[in-house]
C-alpha positions in Angstrom: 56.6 29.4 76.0 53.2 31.0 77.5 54.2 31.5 80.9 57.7 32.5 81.6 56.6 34.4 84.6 56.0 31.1 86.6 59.9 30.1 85.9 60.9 33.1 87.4 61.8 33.9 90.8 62.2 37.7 91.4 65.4 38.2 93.9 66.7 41.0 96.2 69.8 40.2 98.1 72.0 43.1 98.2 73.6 44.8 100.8 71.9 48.3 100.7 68.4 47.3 99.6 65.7 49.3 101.2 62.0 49.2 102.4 60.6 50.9 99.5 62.2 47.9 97.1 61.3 45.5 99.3 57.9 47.0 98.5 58.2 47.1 94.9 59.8 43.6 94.7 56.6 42.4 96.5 54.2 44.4 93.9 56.0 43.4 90.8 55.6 39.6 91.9 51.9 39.9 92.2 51.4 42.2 89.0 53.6 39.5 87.3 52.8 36.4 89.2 56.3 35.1 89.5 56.8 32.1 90.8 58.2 33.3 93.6 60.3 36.6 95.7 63.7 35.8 97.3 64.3 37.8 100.3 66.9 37.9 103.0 65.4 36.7 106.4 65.3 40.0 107.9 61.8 41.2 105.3 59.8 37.9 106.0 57.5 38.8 108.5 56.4 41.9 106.5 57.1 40.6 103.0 54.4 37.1 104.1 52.1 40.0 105.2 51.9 42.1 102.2 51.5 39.1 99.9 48.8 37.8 102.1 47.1 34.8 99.9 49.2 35.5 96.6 50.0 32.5 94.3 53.6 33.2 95.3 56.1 30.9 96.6 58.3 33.3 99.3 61.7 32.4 99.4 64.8 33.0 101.9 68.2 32.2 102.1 70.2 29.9 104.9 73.7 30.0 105.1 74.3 33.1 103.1 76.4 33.7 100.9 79.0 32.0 102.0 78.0 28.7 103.8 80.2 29.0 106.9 78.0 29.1 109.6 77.7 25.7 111.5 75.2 23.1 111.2 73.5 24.0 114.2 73.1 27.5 113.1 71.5 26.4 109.9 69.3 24.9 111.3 67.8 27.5 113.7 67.8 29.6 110.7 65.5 27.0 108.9 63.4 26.8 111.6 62.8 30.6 112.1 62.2 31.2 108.7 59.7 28.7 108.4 58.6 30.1 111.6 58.2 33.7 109.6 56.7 32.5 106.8 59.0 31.2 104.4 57.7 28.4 101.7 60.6 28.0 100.0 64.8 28.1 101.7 67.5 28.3 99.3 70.6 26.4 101.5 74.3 27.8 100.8 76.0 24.1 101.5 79.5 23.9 103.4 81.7 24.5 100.5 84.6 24.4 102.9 83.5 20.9 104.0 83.2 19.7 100.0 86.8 21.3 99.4 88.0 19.3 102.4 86.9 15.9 101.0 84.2 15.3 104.4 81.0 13.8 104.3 79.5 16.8 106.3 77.7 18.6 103.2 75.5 15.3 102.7 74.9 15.1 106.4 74.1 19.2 106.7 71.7 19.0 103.9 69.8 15.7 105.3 69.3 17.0 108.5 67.9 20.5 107.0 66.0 18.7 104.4 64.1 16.4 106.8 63.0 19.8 108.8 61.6 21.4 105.4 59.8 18.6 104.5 58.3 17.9 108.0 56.7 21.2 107.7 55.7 20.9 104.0 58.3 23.5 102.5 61.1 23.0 99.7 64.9 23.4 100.0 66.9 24.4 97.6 70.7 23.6 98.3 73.5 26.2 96.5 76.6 24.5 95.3 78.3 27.2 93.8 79.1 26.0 90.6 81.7 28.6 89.4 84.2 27.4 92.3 83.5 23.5 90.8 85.1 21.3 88.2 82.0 19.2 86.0 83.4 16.3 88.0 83.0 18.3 91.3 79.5 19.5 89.7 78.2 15.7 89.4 79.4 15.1 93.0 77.7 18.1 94.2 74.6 17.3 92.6 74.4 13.4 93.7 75.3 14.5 97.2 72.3 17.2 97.4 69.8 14.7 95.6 71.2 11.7 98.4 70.5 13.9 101.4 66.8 15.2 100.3 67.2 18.3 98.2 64.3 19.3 96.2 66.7 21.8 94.2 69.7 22.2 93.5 71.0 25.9 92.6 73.8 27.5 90.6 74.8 30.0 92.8 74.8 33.1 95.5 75.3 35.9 93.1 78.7 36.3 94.9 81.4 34.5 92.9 83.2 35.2 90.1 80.2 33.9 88.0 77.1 32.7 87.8 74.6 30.4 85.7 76.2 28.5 82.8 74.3 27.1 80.3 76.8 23.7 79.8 76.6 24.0 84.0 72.7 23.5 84.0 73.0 20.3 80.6 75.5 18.8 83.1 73.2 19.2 86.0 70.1 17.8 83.8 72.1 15.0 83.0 72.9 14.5 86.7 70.0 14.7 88.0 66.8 12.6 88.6 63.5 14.6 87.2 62.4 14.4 90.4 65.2 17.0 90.9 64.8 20.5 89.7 67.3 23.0 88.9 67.4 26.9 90.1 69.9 28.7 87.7 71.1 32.1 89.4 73.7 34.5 89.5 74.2 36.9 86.5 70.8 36.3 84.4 70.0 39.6 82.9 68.8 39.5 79.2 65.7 37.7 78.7 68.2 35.3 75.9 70.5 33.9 78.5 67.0 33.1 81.1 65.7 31.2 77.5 69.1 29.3 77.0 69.2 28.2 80.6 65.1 27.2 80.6 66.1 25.2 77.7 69.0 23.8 79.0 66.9 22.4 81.9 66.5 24.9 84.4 63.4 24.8 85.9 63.8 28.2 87.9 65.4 31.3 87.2 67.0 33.4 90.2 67.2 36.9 88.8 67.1 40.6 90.5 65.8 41.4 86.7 62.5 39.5 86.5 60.6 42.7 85.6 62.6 43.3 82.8 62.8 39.9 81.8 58.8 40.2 81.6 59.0 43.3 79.3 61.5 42.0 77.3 59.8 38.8 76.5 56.1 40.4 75.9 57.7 42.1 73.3 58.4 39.1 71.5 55.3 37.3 71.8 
């Protein structure tokens, strides 16, 4: 592999992050040319600024972390991010919905989907895998590729745990290839972002990208 730094997508999403590594996140991405930054909404307006005409893809999150927030409120966040900036919106589905046996995660995603796409962006839609059986994890996956998802991801960072490598096969197997894959949540040695690539992943989610970078340049 020759360009592991265009799987990647370099992600800050804590709690107590601050200006400075917003600013360093923003650097790193253009000295490294990920694929792309994840940021919450709040850092759009300045983090679309300082990357100006950068070859990278900036990312925000809708619905996070938990997915609770109404349809309606989903969908104003879509629209303002895109309205800020954002290329790319990474979509925590309605988990309770799913758990309750409703239709409303297919209809949620459709409705966000057709918005993303009428302005030319991508959505990724977040299942949260480690709270899913593999039969739940098929489910999940037909349901996002049904409604319009251009992703489907492993997960907020938030649960118990994150990307799985027989998670991301069953995915693969799932899915169309018209369908990528964004494995997140707990990717921190540069073996475990290989395994998952392998497996199928097509993107890696991971507040460790720099090191990721080091680790592999010293294997090449």
């Amino acid at each position: 592999m020759n360009n592991l730094n265009r799987f990647l997508e370099s992600t800050l999403l804590k709690p107590t992050m601050t200006g400075s590594e917003v600013a360093l996140l923003v650097r790193e991405a253009i000295e490294e040319q990920f694929v792309g930054i994840c940021v919450p909404p709040f850092w759009l307006k300045q983090v679309r600024r300082d990357l100006g005409d950068e070859n990278v893809q900036l990312v925000t999150v809708i619905g996070f972390p938990l997915g609770y927030t109404d349809t309606a409120t989903k969908v104003f966040e879509t629209k303002e991010a895109i309205r800020q900036g954002a290329d790319e919106l990474d979509l925590v589905w309605s988990q309770t919905a799913f758990h309750s046996g409703m239709n409303w995660p297919k209809v949620e995603i459709a409705q966000v989907a057709k918005i993303c796409h009428e302005e030319g962006r991508i959505l990724k839609v977040i299942i949260e895998t480690a709270y899913l059986t593999e039969q739940q994890i098929i489910e999940a996956c037909t349901i996002c590729e049904d409604a319009g998802a251009d992703f489907v991801k492993t997960s907020t960072g938030y649960a118990p745990d994150g990307a799985q490598v027989d998670h991301i096969r069953l995915m693969r197997e799932t899915l169309s290839s018209s369908v990528g894959i964004k494995a997140s949540g707990g990717i921190k040695t540069l073996d475990s972002a290989l395994e998952l690539i392998q497996a199928g992943a097509d993107r890696i989610g991971t507040s460790s990208a720099k090191a990721l970078m080091d680790s592999w340049r010293n294997t090449v």
